[in-house]
N, C-alpha and C positions, 0 to 999 in steps of 0.2 A: 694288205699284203701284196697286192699285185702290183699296185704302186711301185712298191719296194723292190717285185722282182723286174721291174724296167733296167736295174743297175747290175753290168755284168759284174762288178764286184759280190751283189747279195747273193744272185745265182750262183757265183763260184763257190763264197763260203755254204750256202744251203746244199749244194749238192754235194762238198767233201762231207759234212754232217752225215747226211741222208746214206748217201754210199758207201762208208765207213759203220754205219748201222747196222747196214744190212750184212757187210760182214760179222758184224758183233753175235749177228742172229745164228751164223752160219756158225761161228765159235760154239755159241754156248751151246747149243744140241751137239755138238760134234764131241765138245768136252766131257759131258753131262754121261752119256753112251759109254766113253773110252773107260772114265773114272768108275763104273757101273762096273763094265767088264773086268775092270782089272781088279778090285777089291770085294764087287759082292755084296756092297753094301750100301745103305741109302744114305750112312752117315756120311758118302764122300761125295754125294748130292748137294747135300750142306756144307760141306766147307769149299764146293767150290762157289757157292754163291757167296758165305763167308768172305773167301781172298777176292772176288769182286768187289765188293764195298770195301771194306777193312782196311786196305793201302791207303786208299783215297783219300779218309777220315784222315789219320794218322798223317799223312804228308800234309795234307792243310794244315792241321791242328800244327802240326812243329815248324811247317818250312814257310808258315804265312807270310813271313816277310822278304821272305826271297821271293814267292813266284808274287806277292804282291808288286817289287818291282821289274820284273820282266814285260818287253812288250807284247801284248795278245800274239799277235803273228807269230813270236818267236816261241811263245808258249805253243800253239798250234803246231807248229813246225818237228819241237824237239819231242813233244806229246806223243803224235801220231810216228816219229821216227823211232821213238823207242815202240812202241807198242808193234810198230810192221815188223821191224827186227827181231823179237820176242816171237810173236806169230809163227815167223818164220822157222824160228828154233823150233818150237811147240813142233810145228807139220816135220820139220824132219824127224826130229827123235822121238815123237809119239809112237811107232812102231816096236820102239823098246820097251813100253808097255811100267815105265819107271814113273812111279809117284815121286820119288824124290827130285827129279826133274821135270815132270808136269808143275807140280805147286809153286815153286819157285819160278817160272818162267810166267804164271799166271799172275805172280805178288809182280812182275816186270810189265806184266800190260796194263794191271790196275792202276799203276801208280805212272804209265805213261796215258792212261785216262784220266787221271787226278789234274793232272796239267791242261788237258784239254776242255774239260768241262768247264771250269769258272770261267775260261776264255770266251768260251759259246754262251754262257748265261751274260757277262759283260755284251759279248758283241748285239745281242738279241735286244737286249737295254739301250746300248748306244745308239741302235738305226730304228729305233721306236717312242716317238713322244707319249706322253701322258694319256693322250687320247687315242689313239691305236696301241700300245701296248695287249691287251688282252686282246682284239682279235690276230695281231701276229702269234702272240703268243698259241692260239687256239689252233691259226692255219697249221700252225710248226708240228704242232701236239697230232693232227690230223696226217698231216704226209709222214709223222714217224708212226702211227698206224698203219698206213699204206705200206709203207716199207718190212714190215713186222709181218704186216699179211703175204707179203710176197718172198719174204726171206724167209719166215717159217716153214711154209710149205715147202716151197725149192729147197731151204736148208735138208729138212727130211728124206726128197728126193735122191739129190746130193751125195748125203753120205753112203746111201741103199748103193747108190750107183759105180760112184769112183771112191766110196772108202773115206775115213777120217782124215788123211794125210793129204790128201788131195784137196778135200773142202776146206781146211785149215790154213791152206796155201792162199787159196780164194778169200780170203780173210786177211792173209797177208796183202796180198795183191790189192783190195780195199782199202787199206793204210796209204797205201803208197799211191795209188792214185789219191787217193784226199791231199797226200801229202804235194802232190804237183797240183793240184786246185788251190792249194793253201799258198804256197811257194809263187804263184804267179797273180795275185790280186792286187788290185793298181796298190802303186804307191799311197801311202797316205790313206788307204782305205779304213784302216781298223784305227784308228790312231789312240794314242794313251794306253793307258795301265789300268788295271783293275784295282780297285779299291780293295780294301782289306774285307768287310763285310761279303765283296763278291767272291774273293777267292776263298772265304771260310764263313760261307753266313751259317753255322752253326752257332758260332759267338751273338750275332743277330738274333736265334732262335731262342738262348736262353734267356732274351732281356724280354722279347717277345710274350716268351712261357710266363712269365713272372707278371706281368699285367693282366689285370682283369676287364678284356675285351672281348669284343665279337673275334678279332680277329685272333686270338689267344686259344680260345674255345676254339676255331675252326682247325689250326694249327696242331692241335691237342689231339681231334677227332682224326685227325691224318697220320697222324705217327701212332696211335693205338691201332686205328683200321692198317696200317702198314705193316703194325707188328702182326698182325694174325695173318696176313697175306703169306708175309718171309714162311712163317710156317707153311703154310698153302702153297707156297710155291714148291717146296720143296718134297712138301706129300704128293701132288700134284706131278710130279715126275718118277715122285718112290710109284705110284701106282700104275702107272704105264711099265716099268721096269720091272719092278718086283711083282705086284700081286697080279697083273694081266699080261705079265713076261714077255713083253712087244721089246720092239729096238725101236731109237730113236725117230724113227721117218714119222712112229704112229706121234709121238710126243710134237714133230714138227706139224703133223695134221690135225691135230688138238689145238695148237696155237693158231692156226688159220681158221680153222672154226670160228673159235674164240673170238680172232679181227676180222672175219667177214661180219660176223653180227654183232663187232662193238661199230665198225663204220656203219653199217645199217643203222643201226641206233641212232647211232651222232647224229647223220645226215636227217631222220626224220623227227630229232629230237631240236635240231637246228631249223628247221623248216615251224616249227611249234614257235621256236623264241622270236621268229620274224616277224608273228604274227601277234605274237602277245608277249614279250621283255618280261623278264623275272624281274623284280623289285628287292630290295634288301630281304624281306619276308618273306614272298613265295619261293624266295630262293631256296631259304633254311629249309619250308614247307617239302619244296622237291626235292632236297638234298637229302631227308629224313624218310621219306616212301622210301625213293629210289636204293637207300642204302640197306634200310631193312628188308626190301627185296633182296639184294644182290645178297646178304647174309646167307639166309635161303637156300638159296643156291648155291654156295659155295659149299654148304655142307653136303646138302645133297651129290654133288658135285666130286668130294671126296672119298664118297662112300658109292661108286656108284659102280654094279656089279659087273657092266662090260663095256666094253669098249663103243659102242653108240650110243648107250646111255649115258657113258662118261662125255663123251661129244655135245649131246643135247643139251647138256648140264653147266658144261661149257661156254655153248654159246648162248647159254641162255643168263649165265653170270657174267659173262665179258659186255653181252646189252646192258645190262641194268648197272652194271660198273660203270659205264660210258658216260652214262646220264647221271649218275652220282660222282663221278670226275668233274664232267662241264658243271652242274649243280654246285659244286665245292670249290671250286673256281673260280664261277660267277659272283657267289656270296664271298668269296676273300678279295675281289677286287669293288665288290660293294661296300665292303664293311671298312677296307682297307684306305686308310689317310697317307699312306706314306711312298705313294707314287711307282707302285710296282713291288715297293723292297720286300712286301713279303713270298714274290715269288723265286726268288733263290733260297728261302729257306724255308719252304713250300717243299720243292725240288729236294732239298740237301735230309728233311726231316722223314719224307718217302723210304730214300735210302739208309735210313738208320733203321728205320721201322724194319725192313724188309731182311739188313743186317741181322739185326736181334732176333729176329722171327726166325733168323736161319742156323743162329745158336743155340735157338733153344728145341728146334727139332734134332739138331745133331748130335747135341748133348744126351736129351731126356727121350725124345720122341721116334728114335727112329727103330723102335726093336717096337712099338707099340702098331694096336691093328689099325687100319686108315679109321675106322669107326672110332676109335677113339682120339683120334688127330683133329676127325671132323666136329667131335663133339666140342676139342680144347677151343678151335680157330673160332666157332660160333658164339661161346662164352667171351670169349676176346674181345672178338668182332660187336658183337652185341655191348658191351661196356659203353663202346664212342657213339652206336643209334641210343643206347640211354640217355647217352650228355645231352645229345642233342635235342628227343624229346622233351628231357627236365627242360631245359633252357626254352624252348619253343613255347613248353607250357605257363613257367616261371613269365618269360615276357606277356601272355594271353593273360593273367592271374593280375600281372601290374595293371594292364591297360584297361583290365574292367571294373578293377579298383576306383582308377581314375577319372573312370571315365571316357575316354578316348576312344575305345574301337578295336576294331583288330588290325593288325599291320596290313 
């Protein structure tokens, strides 16, 4: 990665990404609050994570062949202009306190996100061979951590201080400088089109799901753990609002929690793999602790009676998430033959998970007590530590059949 960052071109593109994030952070607590206030309800918690994914899906899935021939840059360009524009509208007319134009102005930024993501999974793919791939991949994964931890907490600050209208601007004003970082890298820097798989690797996903691989099973284990997350995310903010009746600054100081002690983690969980490299095996091996811890916790986590305990809980599931992320990671680019391709539908399988997760609390779950939220996410969540136990055990059962060993 540092390599890479010698080129004022990667810098330009890594820090519109990065900067533009960090508005995203300032968005969605600022949104998360407004929607809360105005309706009273934690079903509009959920749908506004809903209209985040939801465009995105749906513009791939129909418009594949248009933005498959668009060039990157121009995807970039027209992505972030519609989404600054939108923004923009949001922070003025949010004081009118109208759902009917909040929701629709939010279906206008998801879907000028929809354009910019495949862009950024291509571009990440183009300026990374075979062999470095997964650590760019990893450094990227780490600085939008960074970013999360310092836009969370500001975010929260933020809004306590200058109000929704204002931090919402500052989200505009993020678009739009990416948009001049985007607008000015060399010629020639991004060059070509995105392949069809990158702009919609959903389709990827289903051929994927349908083999029975290592990396099918890993793929599987991500979109069920995702689906109980969507739910989690969205109780997760029902509980800050509703049952410990805080405003969003405390929800932005939960997520900083959260990313100080998943970077802690990372960094002493990266300092572990320096010294001793996960192997195909002790991957699964750590992937399977780590995840049944983080389970754990999350229930815990949703049920938790006040606001430091919720904190503790917090950051004590964002650690062990950390390390079942890198874990899940490692193993799908060990198990994985096909040169990276499974991580755009890695990526794209996260956000369906978290989608679904988020209809099924706004539908069924949001008149329900966190205790029984936390009981559904842990049942969920627990489904994909099964797969992965059978599987772990099933290959231990082959090899001493065989003869062979343990992996």
């Amino acid at each position: 990665m540092s390599e890479l960052l010698k080129s004022k071109g990667v810098k330009a593109l890594l820090s519109g990404y990065l900067i533009s994030n960090i508005g995203s952070w300032f968005r969605m607590l600022a949104v998360m609050g407004l929607l809360y206030d105005i309706t009273g309800t934690t079903a509009s918690l959920g749908f506004s994570i809903i209209i985040r994914y939801l465009p995105k899906f749906l513009v791939n899935i129909f418009f594949i062949h248009h933005i498959s021939a668009i060039n990157k840059q121009t995807l970039l360009l027209s992505g972030s202009l519609l989404s600054c524009l939108s923004v923009l509208t949001l922070a003025v007319t949010s004081p009118l306190h109208s759902v009917a134009i909040i929701y629709p102005l939010l279906v206008l930024i998801s879907i000028g996100d929809s354009l910019i993501d495949p862009a950024r999974m291509s571009s990440v793919r183009q300026l990374s061979n075979k062999q470095n791939m997964g650590k760019n991949t990893a450094s990227f994964t780490i600085a939008r951590e960074l970013t999360m931890l310092f836009s969370a907490s500001t975010g929260g600050i933020l809004i306590s201080l200058i109000g929704t209208t204002y931090t919402l601007m500052l989200d505009g004003i993020s678009y739009f400088m990416a948009i001049l970082l985007f607008a000015f890298l060399p010629r020639g820097f991004l060059s070509g089109k995105i392949n069809q798989s990158e702009a919609n690797p959903l389709l990827l996903a289903f051929r994927m799901f349908t083999k029975k691989t290592k990396v099918s099973l890993l793929l599987r284990v991500c979109f069920v753990r995702q689906l109980g997350y969507g739910i989690a995310m969205v109780g997760f903010s029902a509980l800050v609002f509703r049952d410990l009746q805080l405003d969003a600054s405390w929800l932005g100081w939960a997520y900083s929690a959260g990313g100080a002690a998943a970077i802690l983690a990372g960094m002493s969980f990266r300092r572990k793999l320096k010294r001793s490299p996960l192997n195909p095996g002790s991957a699964l091996n750590t992937l399977t602790l780590a995840y049944i811890v983080s389970v754990v916790f999350m229930a815990t986590m949703l049920s938790a009676p006040s606001i430091m305990v919720f904190f503790i809980f917090v950051a004590l599931y964002d650690a062990s998430s950390i390390v079942t992320d890198i874990s899940l990671e490692t193993a799908l680019m060990l198990h994985s033959d096909e040169d990276g391709a499974a991580f755009p539908v890695f990526f794209a399988l996260e956000g369906v998970g978290i989608l679904l997760g988020a209809m099924l609390y706004s539908t069924f779950l949001h008149e329900q007590s966190q205790f029984t939220v936390s009981i559904i996410v842990t049942l969920i969540m627990a489904i994909s530590a099964i797969m992965l136990g059978l599987s772990r055990y099933s290959e231990k059962v082959k090899l001493s059949c065989s003869g062979t060993g343990s992996p």
